[in-house]
C-alpha positions as CSV (number, residue, x, y, z in Angstrom):
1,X,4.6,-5.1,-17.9
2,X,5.0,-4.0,-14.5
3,X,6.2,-6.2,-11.8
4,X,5.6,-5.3,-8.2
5,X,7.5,-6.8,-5.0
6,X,5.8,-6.2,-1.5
7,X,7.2,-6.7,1.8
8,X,6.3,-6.7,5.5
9,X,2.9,-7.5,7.0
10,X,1.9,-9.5,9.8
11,X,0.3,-9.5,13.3
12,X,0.6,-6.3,15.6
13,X,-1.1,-5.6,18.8
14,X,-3.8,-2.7,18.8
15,X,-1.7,0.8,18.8
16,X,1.4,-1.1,17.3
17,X,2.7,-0.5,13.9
18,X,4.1,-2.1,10.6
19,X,5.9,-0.7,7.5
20,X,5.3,-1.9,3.7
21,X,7.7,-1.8,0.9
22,X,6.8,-2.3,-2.9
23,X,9.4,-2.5,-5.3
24,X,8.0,-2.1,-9.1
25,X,10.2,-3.0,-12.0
26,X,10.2,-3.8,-15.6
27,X,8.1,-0.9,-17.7
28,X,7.7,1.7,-14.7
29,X,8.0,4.5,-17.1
30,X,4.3,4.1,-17.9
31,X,3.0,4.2,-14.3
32,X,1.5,7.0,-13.3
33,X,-0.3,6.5,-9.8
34,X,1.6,3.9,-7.2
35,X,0.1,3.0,-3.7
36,X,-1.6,1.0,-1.6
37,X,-5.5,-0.9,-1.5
38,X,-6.9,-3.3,1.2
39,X,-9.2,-6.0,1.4
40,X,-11.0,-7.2,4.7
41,X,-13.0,-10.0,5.5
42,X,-15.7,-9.9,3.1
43,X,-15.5,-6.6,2.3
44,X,-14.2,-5.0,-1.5
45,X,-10.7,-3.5,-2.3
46,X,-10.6,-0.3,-1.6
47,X,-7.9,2.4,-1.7
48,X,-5.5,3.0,1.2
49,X,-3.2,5.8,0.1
50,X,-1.5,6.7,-3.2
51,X,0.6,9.1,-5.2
52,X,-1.0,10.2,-8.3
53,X,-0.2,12.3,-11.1
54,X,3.2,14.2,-9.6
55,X,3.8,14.2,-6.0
56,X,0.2,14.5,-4.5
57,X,-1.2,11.8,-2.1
58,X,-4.7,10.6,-1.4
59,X,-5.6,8.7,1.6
60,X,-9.0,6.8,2.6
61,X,-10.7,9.1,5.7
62,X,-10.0,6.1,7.9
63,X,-6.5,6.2,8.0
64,X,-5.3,9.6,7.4
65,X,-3.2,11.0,10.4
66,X,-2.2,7.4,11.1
67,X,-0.6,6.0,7.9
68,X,2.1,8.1,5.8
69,X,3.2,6.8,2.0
70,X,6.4,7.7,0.6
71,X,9.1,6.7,-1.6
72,X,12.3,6.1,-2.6
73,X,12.5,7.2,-6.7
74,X,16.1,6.3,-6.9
75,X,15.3,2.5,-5.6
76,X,11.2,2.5,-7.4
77,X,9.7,1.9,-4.2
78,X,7.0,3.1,-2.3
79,X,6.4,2.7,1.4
80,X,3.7,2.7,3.8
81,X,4.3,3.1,7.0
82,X,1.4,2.3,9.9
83,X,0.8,3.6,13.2
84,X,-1.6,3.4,15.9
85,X,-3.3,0.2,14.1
86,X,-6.6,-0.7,15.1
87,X,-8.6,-4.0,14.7
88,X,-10.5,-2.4,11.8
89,X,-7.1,-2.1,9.7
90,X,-7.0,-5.9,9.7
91,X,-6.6,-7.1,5.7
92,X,-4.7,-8.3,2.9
93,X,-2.8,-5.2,2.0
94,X,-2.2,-4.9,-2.4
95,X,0.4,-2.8,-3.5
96,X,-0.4,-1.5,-6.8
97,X,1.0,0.6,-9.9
98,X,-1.5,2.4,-12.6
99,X,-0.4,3.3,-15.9
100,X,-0.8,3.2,-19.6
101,X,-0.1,-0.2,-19.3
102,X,-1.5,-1.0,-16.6
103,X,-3.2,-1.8,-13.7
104,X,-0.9,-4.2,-12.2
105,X,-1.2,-5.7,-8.5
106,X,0.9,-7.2,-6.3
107,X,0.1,-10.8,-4.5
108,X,-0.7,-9.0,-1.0
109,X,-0.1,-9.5,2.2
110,X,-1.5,-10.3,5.4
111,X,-1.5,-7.6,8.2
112,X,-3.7,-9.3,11.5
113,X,-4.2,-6.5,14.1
114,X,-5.2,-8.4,17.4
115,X,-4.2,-8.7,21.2
């Protein structure tokens, strides 16, 4: 099993931005794509940006030139960092890890972007 750990979230102004962490633990030999999905108001999940297979990223149209993933392979962390949010961007954000084992999710959290 994988375990993953998020952090960060809440509310930001329009233009302002936020940073994510997710730490992943326990069998994260089998993962092979890490990132980040989000959920709005009665909408579906739906990717964010990831790393698959190797170093390559994919991002949703929506937020590419305004988020950047990255990690940290020494600490098993991925980040998302956020800038220039918009109104739109408001969701639960899900970290999650995709493997042989998996998928696994982790419990989300709330990022509000409002004035």
């Amino acid at each position: 099993q994988v375990q993953l750990v998020e952090s960060g979230g809440g509310l930001v102004q329009p233009g302002g931005s936020l940073r994510f962490s997710c730490a992943a633990s326990g069998t994260i030999f089998s993962i092979n794509t890490m990132g980040w999905y989000h959920q709005g108001p009665g909408k579906e999940r739906e990717l964010v940006a990831a790393f698959t297979s190797g170093i390559s990223t994919n991002y949703a149209d929506s937020v590419k030139g305004r988020f950047t993933i990255s990690r940290d392979n020494a600490k098993n962390t991925v980040y998302l960092q956020m800038n220039s949010l918009k109104p739109e961007d408001t969701a639960v954000y899900y970290c999650n890890a995709q493997g042989s084992l998996g998928p696994f999710w982790g419990k989300g959290t709330l990022v509000t972007v409002s004035s």
